[in-house]
N, C-alpha and C positions, 0 to 999 in steps of 0.2 A: 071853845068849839074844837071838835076834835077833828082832826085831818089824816090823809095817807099816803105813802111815799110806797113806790117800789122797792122790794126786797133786793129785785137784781138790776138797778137803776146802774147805768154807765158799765154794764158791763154786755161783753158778749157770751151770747144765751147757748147752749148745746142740749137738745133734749135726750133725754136718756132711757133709751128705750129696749124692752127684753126681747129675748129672742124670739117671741110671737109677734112680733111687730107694734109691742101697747107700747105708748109714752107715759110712763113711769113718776117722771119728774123730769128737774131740769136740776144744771149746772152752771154756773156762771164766772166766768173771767173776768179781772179788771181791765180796764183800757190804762188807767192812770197808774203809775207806780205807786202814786200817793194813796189810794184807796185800799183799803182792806178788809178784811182777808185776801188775799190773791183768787184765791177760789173759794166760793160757797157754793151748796149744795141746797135745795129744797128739805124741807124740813124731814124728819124719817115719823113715818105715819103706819095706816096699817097695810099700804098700797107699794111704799116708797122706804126701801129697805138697804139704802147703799150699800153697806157690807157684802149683801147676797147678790150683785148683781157688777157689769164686767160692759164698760161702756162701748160700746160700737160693735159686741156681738151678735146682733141679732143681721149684720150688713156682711161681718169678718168670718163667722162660723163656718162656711158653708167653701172659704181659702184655707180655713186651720182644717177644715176635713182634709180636702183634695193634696195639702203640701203633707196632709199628719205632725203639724208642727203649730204649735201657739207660740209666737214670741210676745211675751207680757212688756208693757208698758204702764210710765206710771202716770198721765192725765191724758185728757181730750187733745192737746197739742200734739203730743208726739205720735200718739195713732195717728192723727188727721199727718201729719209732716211724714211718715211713713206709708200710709195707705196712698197718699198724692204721688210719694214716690215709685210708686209699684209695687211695693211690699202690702202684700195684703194680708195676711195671715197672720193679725196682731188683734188683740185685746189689752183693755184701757179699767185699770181701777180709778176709784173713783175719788182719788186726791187725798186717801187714807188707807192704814197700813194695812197689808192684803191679810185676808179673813181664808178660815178653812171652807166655808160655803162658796167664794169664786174660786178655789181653788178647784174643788169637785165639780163646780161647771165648768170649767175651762176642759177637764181630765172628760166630760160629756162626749168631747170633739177632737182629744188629741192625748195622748197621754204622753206627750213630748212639750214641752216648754222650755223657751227658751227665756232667762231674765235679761230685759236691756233696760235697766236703772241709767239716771242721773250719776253721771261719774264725780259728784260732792261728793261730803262725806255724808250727806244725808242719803241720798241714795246706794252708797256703799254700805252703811246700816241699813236699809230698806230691805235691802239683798238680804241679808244677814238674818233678819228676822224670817223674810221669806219661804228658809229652807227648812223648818222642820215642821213649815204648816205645807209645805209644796211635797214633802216625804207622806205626810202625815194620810195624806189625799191620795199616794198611789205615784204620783207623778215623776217622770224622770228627767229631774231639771237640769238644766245648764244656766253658765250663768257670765255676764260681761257686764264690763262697766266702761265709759267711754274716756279716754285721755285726756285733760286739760280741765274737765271738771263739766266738759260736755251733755249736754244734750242731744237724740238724736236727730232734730231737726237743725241744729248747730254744726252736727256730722256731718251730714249729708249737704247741707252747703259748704262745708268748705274741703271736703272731700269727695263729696260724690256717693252717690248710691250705690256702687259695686263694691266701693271701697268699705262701707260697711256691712254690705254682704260679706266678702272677706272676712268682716269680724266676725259674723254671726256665725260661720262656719267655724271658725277657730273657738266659738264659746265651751268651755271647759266644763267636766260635771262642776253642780253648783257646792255639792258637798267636799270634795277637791278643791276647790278656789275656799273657801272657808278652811279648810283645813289647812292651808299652805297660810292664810291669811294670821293662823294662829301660833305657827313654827316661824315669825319673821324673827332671827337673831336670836334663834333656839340653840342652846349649848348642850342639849338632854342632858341637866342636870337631874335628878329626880325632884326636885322642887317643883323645877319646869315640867317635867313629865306631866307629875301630880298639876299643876294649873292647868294644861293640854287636856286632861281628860276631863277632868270636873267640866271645862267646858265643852267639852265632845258629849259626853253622858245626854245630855238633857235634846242633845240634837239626836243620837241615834236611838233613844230610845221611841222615837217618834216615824221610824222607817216602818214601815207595814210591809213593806214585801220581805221574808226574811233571807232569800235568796239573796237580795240586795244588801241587807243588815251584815251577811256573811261578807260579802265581798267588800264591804269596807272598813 
């Protein structure tokens, strides 16, 4: 006899809705450490497109107009720990690595973004990936990662909410912090040179504005 179980059973539920106000799909949290995936998603159909879509934009759009700034985030936790805090002006992917489709909706509302990753080093790769699809879109990003290996709802408790305003002000272009990321303990030998740029290449050939391409 065949039976059925919930897909998002013991977790908590976030629906994920676009900027016309439809619910889309859902998301779902574990409660237990022990259960996994940490986060699942609704299945991708022909409704339900995670890649193309930017959780909690359809509530945040309208803060990323009025500041003209998006600060990206990377799940349903940290928007909600952010937006609770006062910071409204964030947008949330959707717990996979960011796509050039929310890149160009986010640039809809703001052609400033700010990245505030997970200060792991999954998040410091996160970032990294980020920037030649955040060039690629138009956008002119910055980019921060938080100390101790931090998250921003982690910040803001135990530092406080101005204190990572503070940061977010200080966030550096994101193409700069990648750059300086790849000169750590550089002796410009030309070996090094030549490593420096192979990796640089594939990231600026992906700027579209070439005013911008010039000046870096």
């Amino acid at each position: 006899q065949s039976s059925y179980f919930d897909i998002f059973r013991n977790r908590i539920i976030f629906p994920i809705i676009n900027p016309m106000g439809k619910v889309l799909g859902f998301g779902g949290r574990v409660l237990s450490k022990e259960d996994q995936p940490k986060y699942l998603n609704s299945p991708e159909s022909n409704i339900f497109h995670k890649g193309k879509l930017l959780y909690g934009l359809h509530e945040t759009a309208k803060f990323i107009r009025s500041e003209d700034q998006a600060i990206l985030v990377e799940g349903y936790m940290d928007l909600i720990a952010l937006y609770q805090a006062g910071i409204k002006n964030v947008a949330a992917n959707l717990g996979t690595a960011l796509t050039i489709e929310q890149a160009k909706l986010v640039k809809k509302y703001s052609q400033n973004v700010v990245v505030l990753f997970d200060g792991d080093k999954a998040g410091q790769m996160a970032m990294k990936r980020s920037l030649p699809i955040l060039l690629e879109a138009g956008v002119l990003a910055r980019g921060m990662t938080l100390a101790d290996a931090m998250d921003p709802d982690d910040f803001i408790k135990a530092n406080g909410v101005e204190a990572l305003k503070q940061e977010l002000e200080k966030a550096e272009d994101l193409f700069i912090w990648f750059l300086k990321q790849q000169i750590k303990n550089f002796h410009a030998k030309p070996s090094e040179k030549l490593k420096v740029m192979d990796t640089l290449l594939p990231v600026l050939v992906k700027v579209s504005d070439f005013r911008l391409l010039k000046l870096y």
